[in-house]
C-alpha positions in Angstrom: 0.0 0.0 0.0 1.4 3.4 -1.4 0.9 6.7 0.6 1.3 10.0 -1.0 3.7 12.5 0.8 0.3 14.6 0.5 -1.6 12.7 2.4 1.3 12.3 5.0 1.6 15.9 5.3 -2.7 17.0 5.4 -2.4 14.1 8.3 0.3 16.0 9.9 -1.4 19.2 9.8 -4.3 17.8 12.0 -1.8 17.8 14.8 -2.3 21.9 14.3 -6.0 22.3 14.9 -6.2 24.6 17.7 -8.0 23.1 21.2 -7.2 19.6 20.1 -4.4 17.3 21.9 -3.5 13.7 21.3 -4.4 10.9 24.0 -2.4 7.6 24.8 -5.3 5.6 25.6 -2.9 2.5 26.6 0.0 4.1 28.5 -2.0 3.4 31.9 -2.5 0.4 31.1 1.2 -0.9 31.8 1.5 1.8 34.2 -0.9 1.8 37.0 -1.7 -1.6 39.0 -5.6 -1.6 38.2 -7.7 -3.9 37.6 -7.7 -3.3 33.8 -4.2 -4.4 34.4 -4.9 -7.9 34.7 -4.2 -10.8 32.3 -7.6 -10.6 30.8 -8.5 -8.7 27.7 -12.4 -7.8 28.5 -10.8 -5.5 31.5 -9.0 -3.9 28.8 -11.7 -3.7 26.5 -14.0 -2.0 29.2 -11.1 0.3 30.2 -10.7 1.8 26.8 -14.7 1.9 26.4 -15.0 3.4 29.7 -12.8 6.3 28.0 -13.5 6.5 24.6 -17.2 6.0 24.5 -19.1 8.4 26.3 -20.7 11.2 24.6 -18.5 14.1 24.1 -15.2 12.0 25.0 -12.9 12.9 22.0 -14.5 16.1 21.2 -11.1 17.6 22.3 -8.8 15.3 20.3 -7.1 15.1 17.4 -5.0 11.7 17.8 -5.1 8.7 20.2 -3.0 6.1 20.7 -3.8 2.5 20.7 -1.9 -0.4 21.4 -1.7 -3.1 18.8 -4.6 -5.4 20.9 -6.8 -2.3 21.4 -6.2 -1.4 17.2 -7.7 -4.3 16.6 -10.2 -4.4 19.2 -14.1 -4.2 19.2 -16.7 -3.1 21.8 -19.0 -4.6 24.2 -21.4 -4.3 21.1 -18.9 -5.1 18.4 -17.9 -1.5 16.3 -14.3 -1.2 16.5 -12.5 0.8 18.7 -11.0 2.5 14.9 -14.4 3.5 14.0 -15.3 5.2 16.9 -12.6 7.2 16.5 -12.6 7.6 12.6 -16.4 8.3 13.2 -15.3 11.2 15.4 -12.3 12.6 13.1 -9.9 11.5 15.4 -6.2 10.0 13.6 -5.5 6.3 15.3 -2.4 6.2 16.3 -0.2 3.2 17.4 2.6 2.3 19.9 5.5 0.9 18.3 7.4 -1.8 20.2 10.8 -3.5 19.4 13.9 -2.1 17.3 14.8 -1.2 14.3 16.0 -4.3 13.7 12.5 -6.1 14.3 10.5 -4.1 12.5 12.3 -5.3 9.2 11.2 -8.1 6.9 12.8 -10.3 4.5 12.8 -7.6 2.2 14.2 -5.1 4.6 11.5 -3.0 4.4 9.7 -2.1 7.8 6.6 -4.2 6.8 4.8 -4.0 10.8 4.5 -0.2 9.7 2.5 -1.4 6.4 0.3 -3.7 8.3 -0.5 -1.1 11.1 -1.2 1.1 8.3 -3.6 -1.4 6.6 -5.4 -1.5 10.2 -6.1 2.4 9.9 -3.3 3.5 12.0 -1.8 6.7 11.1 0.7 7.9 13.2 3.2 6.1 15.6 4.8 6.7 18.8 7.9 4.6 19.7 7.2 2.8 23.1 11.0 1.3 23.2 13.0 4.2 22.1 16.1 5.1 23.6 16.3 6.5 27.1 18.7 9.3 27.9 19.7 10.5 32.1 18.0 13.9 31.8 20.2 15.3 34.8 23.5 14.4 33.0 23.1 13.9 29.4 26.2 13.4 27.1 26.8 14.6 24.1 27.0 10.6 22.8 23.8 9.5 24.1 22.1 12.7 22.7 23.8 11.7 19.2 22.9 8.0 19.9 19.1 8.8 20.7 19.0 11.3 17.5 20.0 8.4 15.1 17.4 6.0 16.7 15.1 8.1 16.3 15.5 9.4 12.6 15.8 5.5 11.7 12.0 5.3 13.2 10.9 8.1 11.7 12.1 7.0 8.5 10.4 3.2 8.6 7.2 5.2 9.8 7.2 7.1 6.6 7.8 4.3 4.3 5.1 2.6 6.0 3.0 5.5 5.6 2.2 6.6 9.5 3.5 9.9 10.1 6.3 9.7 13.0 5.6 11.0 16.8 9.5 11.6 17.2 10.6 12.5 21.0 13.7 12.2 23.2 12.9 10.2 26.0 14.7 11.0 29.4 15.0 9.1 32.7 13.8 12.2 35.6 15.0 9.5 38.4 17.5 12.4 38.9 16.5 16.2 39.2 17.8 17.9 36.1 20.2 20.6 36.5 19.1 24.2 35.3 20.8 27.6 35.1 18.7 29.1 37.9 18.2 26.6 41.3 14.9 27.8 41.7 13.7 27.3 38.2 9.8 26.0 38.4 7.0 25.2 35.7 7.6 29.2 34.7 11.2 28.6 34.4 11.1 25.1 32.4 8.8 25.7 29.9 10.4 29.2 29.0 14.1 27.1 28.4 12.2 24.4 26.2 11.3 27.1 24.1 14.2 29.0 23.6 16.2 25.2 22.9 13.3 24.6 19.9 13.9 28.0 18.3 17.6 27.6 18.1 17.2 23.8 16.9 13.9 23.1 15.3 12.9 24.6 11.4 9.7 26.3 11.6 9.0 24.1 8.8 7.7 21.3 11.7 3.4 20.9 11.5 3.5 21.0 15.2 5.4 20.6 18.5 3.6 18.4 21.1 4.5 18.6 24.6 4.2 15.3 26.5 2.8 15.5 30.5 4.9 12.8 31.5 4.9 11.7 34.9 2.9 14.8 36.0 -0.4 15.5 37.3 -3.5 16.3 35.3 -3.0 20.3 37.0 0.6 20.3 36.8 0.5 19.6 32.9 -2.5 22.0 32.4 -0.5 24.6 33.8 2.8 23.9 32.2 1.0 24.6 28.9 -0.3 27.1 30.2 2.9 29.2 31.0 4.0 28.9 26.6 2.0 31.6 26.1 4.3 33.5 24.1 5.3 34.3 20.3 6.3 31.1 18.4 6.7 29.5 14.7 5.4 26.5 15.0 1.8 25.2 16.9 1.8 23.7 19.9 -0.4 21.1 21.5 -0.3 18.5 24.1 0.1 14.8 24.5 -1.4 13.3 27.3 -1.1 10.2 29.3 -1.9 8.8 32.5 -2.4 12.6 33.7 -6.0 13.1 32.5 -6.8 9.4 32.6 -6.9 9.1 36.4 -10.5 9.6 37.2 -11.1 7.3 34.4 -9.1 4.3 35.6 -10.7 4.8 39.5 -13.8 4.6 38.0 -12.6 1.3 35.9 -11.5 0.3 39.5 -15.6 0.9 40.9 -17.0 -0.9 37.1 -18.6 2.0 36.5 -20.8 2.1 33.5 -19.2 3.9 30.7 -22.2 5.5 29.5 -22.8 6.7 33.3 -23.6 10.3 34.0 -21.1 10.9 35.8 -18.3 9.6 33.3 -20.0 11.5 30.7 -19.6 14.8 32.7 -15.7 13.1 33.3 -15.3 12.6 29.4 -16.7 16.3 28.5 -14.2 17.6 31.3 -10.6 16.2 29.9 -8.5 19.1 29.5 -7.9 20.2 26.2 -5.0 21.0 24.2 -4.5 24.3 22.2 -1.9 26.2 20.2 -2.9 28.9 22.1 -1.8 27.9 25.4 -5.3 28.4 27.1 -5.8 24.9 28.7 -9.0 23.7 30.3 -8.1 22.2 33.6 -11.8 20.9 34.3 -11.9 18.5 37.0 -8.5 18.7 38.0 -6.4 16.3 40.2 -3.1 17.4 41.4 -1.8 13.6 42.0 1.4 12.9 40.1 1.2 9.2 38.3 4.6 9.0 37.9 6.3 6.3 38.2 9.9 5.0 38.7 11.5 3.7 35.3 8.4 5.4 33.0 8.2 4.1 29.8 5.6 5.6 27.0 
């Protein structure tokens, strides 16, 4: 199957659209010790109903990202999990596991990007990628990580996803900053002033991640980037906003319930504007030691 650099690119463009943000439906998943944890997939299943269902769940997205079970997955009343969110004009993304290595065939062509493309995905994230120490970061292992991650973005092209492409860095350690007493003000300002020196204005969109912090915290670190840029900016998120979601896996609440519904039409909201909905917030951290998205 053939994709057009075209059709790459509109795709990529989506990733603009202002007071939309891309969810990782299955980072939790692997992450929090719930009971859609368990070896079972109909916990699962009702996990990523429970947040993708309700009326008004994805009005605020653009992308979300599936794992390879839940791209293939179907409902409590059988519609796929891809058409609810093709139904909604929401791009499916998928989590890429493995290395570069795997992901080739016989051919040495990165055929797992064809067949996730054939299942409707159309972006990828790379779940494996390389880890860097964020509080001492050498100038190898930031060359290193680089050429990982072009060689990824490269087999998602010739696949025909478009690539999520991110550094990932181990915060076991506090980072060092210029200023001791740099906070949420401080960090977001530096990010900035790192992409405008590196990055080509040329880029569709620059997506911050919320990483290991709370559904407040990341609200009001997107918050603070309220300032005079050349690309868009919008948000990934990933256990942050899913928290109520998953305590209410943990009670089996409906997911057509009231109250999830008014959960669902709540989820902050990304923008390129940098004004943030937090809705109903919680200021609990889901971090956890040794990360991985």
């Amino acid at each position: 199957m053939s994709t057009s650099k075209d059709e790459l690119s509109a795709n990529a463009k989506l990733f603009k659209t202002p007071g939309k943000s891309i969810l990782a439906v299955d980072e939790s998943i692997s992450t929090v010790k719930l009971p859609c944890c368990e070896d079972n997939e109909d916990p699962r299943r009702a996990y990523r109903e429970l947040l993708l269902t309700p009326p008004g769940a994805l009005r605020s997205l653009n992308g979300v990202v599936l794992s390879e079970e839940a791209l293939h997955q179907k409902t409590e009343h059988g519609k796929p999990f891809v058409d609810v969110l093709e139904e909604n004009k929401v791009l499916v993304g998928i989590t890429i596991r493995g290395n570069p290595v795997a992901w080739r065939g016989l051919d040495g062509h990165p055929q797992k990007f064809r067949q996730h493309r054939e299942a409707r995905a159309r972006f990828a994230v790379w779940g494996d990628g390389p880890v860097t120490d964020a509080s001492e970061p050498s100038e190898d292992a930031i060359r290193k990580q680089a050429k990982e991650l072009a060689s990824f973005a490269t087999c998602c092209q010739r696949g025909g996803l478009i690539p999520i492409v991110y550094p990932k860095l181990s915060f076991d350690k506090t980072p060092s900053t210029s200023n001791p007493q740099a906070g949420q003000r401080d960090i977001p300002g530096d990010t900035l002033r790192v992409l405008r020196e590196t990055v080509p204005p040329a880029i569709p969109a620059i997506v911050f991640l919320s990483s290991g912090q709370s559904e407040d915290e990341a609200v009001i670190a997107m918050n603070n980037l309220k300032v005079s840029k050349p690309w868009s900016l919008s948000s990934f998120f990933g256990p942050s906003p899913q928290q109520r979601t998953l305590k209410a896996r943990a009670r089996n609440d409906s997911p057509h319930s009231p109250q999830d519904t008014r959960r669902a039409q709540k989820r902050p909201r990304g923008t390129n504007k940098g004004d943030l909905q937090p809705g109903e917030g919680t200021s609990k951290s889901p971090y956890h030691k040794d990360y991985k998205h």
